[in-house]
C-alpha positions as CSV (number, residue, x, y, z in Angstrom):
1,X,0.0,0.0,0.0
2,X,2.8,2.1,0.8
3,X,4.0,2.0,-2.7
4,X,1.2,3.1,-4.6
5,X,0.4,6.1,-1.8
6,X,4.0,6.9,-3.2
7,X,2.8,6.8,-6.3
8,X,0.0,8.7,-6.2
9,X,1.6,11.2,-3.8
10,X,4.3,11.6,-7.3
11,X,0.6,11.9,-9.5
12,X,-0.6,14.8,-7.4
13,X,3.1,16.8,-7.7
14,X,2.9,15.5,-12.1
15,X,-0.7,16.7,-12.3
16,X,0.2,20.3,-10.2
17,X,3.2,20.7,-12.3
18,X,1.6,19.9,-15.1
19,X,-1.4,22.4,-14.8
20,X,1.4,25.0,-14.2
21,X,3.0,24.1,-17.6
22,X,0.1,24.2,-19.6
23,X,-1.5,27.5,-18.1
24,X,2.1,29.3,-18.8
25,X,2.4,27.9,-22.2
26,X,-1.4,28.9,-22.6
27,X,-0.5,32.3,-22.0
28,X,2.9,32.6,-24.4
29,X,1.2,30.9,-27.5
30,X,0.1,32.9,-30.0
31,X,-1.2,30.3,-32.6
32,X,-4.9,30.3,-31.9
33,X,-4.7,25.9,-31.6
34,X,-2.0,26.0,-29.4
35,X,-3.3,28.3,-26.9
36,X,-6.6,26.6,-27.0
37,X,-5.2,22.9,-26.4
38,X,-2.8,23.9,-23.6
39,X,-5.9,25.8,-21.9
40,X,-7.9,23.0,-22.0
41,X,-5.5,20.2,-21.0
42,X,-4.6,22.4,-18.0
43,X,-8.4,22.4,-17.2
44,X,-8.5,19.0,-17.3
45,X,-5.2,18.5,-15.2
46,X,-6.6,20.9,-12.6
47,X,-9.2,18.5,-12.3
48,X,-7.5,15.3,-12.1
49,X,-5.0,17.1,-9.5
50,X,-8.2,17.6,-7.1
51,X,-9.9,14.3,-7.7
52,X,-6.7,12.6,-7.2
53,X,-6.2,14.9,-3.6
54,X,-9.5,14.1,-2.0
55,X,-8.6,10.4,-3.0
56,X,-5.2,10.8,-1.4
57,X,-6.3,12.4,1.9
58,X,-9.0,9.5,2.6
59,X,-7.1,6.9,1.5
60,X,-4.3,8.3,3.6
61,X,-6.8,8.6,6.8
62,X,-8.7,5.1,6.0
63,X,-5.4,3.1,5.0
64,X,-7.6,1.8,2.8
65,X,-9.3,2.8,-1.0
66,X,-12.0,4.5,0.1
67,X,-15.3,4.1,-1.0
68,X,-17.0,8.0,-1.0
69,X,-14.6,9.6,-3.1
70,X,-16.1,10.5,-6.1
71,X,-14.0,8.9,-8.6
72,X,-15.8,9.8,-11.9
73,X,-13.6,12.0,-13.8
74,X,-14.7,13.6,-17.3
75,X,-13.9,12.6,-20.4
76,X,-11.2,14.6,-22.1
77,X,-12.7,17.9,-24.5
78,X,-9.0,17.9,-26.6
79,X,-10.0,15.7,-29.4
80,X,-12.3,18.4,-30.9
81,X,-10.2,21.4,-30.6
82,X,-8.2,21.5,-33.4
83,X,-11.2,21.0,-36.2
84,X,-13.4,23.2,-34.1
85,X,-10.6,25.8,-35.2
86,X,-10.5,25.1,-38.9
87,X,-12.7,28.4,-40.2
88,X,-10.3,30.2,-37.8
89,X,-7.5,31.9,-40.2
90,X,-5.4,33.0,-36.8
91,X,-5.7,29.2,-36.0
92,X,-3.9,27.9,-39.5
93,X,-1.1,29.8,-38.6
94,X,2.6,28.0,-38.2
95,X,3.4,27.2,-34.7
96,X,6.9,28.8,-33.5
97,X,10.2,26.6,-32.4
98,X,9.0,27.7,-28.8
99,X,5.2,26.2,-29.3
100,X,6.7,23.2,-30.6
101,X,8.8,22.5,-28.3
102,X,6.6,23.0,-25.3
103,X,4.2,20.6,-27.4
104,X,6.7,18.0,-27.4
105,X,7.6,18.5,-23.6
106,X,4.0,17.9,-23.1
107,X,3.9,15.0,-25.1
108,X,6.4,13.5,-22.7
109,X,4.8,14.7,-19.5
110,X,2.1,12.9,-20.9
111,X,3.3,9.6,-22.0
112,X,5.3,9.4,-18.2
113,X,1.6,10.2,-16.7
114,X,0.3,6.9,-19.1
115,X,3.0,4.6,-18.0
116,X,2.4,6.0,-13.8
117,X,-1.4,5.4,-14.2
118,X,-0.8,2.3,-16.1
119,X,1.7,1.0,-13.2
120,X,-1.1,2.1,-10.3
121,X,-3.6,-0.1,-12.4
122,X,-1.2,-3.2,-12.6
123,X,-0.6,-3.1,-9.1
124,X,-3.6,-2.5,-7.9
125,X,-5.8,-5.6,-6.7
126,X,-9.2,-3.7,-5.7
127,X,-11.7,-3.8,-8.7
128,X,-12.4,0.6,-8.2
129,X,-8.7,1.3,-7.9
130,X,-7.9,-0.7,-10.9
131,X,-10.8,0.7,-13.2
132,X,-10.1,4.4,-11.8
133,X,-6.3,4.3,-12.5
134,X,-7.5,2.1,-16.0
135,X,-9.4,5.7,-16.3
136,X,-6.8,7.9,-15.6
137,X,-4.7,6.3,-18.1
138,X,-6.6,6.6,-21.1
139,X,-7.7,10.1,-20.4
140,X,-4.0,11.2,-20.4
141,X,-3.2,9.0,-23.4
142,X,-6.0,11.0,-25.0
143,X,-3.8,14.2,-24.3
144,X,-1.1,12.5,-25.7
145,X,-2.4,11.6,-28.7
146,X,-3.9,15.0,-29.3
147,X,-0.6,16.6,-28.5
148,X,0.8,14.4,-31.0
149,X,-2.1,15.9,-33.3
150,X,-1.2,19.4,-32.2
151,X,2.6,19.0,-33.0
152,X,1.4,18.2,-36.4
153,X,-0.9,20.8,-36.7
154,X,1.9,23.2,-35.6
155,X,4.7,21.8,-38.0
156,X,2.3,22.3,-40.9
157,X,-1.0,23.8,-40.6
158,X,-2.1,23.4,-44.0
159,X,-1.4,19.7,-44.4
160,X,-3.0,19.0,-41.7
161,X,-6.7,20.8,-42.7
162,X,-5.5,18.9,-45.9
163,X,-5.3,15.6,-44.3
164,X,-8.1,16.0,-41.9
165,X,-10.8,17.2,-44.1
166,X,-10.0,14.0,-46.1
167,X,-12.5,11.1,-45.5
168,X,-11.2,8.3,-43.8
169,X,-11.1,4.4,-45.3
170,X,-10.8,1.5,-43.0
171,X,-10.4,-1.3,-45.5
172,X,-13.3,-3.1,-44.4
């Protein structure tokens, strides 16, 4: 038990730090996407930062996975973003060298937050924990791969309309 309140004590400091990162690049991007992705992801790390909190302070007094925490955390809003934008003509605009790389710092802060959640899940034997770190997983592998999407857009903007407006096949 000891290990995963470790764990989960290293989550709250990621999800904090993370929040930090994402309102501060939030406010320095210029390219309308950008701003609008980091925004949103910070949202939704704000939100995991508290959930995961209230779950570490009872667990903490209960020694135990408690059972009143509300454990429901919303979906991710990312996935949308970028086509939401694609009228937008300050939103087709190139993403600097500094935009990209605070993308692809994200992209690893997000990918480490997988693998953490991924580990709490694994080790976990209680049914809740396992399906709430299962959770927590896939909402930050959502960021990642909409980071991912984002450093694309960024790189080149009108490739990616291109590519995206494009109807997709799946062979079947």
């Amino acid at each position: 038990m000891e290990k995963r309140m470790n764990a989960l004590k290293f989550a709250l400091e990621n999800e904090l730090k993370e929040h930090e990162f994402y309102m501060n690049n939030a406010r320095k991007t210029k390219n309308l996407a950008g701003k609008n992705m980091f925004k949103q992801i910070a949202d939704e790390e704000k939100e995991h930062y508290e959930i995961l909190k209230k779950l570490h302070d009872k667990w903490e007094q209960q020694k135990k996975w408690p059972a009143t925490v509300p454990l429901k955390v919303k979906k991710s809003g990312v996935g949308g973003l970028l086509k939401a934008l694609a009228g937008k003509k300050a939103a087709r605009i190139a993403g600097t060298d500094n935009e990209l790389k605070a993308v692809r710092t994200a992209i690893d802060f997000e990918a480490r937050g997988v693998d953490l959640y991924t580990k709490l899940e694994k080790g976990s034997t209680d049914p809740k924990e396992k399906a709430f770190f299962n959770l927590m997983a896939s909402i930050e592998r959502e960021h990642l791969l909409s980071l991912r999407d984002t450093e694309e857009f960024l790189t080149d903007p009108a490739f990616w309309y291109q590519n995206a407006e494009k109807p997709a096949f799946d062979g079947a």
